[in-house]
N, C-alpha and C positions, 0 to 999 in steps of 0.2 A: 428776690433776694435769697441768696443761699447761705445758710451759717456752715461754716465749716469744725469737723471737729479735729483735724488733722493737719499737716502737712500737704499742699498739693500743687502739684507743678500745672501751669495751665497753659495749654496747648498754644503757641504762635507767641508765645512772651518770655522772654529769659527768666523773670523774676520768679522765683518763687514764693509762693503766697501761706504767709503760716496760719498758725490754729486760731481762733476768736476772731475771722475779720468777719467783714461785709463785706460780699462781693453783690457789685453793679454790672449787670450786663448792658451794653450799651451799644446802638452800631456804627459807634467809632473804636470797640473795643472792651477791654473790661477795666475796672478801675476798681479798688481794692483799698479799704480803708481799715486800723487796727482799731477794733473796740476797744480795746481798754489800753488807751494812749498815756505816756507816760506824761505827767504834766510838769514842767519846772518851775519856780517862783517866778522867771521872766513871763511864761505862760497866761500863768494866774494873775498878776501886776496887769497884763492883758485885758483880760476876762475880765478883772473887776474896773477897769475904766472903762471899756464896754458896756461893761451892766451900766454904768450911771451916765456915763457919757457916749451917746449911739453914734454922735454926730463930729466924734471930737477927729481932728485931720491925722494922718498919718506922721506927718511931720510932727508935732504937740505929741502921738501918743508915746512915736519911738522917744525924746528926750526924756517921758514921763519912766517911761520903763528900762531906762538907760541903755539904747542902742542906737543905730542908726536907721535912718528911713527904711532900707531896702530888705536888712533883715528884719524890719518889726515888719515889714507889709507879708515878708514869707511867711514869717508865723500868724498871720494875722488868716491868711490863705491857708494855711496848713489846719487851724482851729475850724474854718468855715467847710473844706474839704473831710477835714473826722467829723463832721454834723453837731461840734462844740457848742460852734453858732450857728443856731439853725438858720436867721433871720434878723433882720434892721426893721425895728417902726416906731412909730410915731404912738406916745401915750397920752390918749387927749382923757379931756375932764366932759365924763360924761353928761354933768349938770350944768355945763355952758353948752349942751346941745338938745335941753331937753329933759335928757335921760333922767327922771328925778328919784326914779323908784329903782331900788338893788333887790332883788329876794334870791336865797335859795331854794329851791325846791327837790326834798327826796323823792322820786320815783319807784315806786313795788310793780313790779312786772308780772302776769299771770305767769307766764314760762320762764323759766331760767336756762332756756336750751342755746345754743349758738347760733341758731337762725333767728330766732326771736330778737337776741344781744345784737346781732351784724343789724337786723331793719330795725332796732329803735337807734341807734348808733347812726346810722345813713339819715336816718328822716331826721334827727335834732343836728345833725350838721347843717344840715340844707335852714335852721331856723338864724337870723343874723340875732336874734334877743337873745338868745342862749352863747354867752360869753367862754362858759366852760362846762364840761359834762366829764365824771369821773364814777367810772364803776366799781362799783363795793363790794367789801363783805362784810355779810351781816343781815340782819332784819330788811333792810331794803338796799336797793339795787345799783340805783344811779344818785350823782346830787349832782342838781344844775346849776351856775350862777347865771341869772335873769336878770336883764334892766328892761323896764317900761315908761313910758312918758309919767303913769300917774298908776292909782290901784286900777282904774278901771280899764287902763289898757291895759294892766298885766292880766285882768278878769279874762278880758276878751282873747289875750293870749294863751292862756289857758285854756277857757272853754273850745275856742274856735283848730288852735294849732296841736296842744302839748296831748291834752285827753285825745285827740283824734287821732294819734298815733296809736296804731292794732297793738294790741298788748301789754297796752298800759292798764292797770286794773287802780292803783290808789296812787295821789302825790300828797305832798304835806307841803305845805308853804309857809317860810319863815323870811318876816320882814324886816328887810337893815334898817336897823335904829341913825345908825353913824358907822364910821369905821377909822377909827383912832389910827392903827395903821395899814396900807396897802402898799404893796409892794412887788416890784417882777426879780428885782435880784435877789440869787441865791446867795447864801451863804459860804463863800468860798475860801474865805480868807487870801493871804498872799504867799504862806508858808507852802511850801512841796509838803504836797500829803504821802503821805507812807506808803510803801511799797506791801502788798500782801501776798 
């Protein structure tokens, strides 16, 4: 990925490609997305039946959003080509498979260096219990959200998997009581946000 800070004409393409994109090299070519895309209420009306509705038809979403099929499915391509959407899935209940235990867990890393950061980063991806991992600042380093069958499988995730990662030096484990709300949709409203 290249960031651009300018104007740049690129070689074998008519278009020119302006300042803030993403450029993709590809070898079928290059493809060229603008970060910071302008969004309009028809956009967002999008976006938020999306969020709650993953599954809803193209036909149902354009009436919802008042257009017609062909232009809601371009914008709907134009959102998924800027990386708006990154993704379609399925939100299942992790206590009708088991899953009974949630815990966070902060992580203190001996090094704070970028090779350190890149291998605890590579090694908690490769773990499927570790849901989410977000690096800090502050007193420590990383927080994970972890589900387990029970406390003693989170023990044994723990001792066997998360400690055995090189450069983990201390974690703190905090265990979900309940969770009154959970949620994957942002807050987006449907109004055009402002221009900066």
């Amino acid at each position: 990925m290249i960031r651009l800070g300018a104007r740049l004409r690129v070689p074998g393409h008519a278009a020119i490609v302006p300042a803030n994109t993403k450029i993709y090299l590809q070898s079928d070519g290059i493809r060229y997305y603008i970060l910071h895309m302008h969004l309009d209420t028809v956009d967002l009306s999008i976006l938020a039946t999306l969020q709650s509705e993953g599954r809803v038809t193209n036909s149902d979403l354009a009436v919802r959003v008042g257009l017609t099929p062909a232009p809601t499915l371009q914008r709907v391509r134009k959102l998924e080509d800027a990386g708006i959407i990154r993704r379609y899935a399925a939100i299942l209940d992790p206590e009708s498979l088991g899953l009974q235990v949630t815990v966070f867990v902060s992580v203190v890393m001996v090094s704070h260096g970028r090779e350190a950061t890149d291998r605890f980063v590579a090694a908690v991806s490769d773990l499927p219990e570790v849901l989410e991992c977000h690096h800090l600042a502050g007193d420590e380093d990383f927080l994970l959200k972890i589900v387990a069958r029970s406390p003693a499988d989170y023990e044994r995730f723990l001792l066997e998997k998360l400690c055995a990662i090189e450069g983990v030096q201390r974690v703190n484990t905090k265990f979900v009581l309940s969770s009154p709300k959970s949620t994957t949709e942002l807050p987006i409203g449907t109004r055009e946000p402002a221009r900066l």
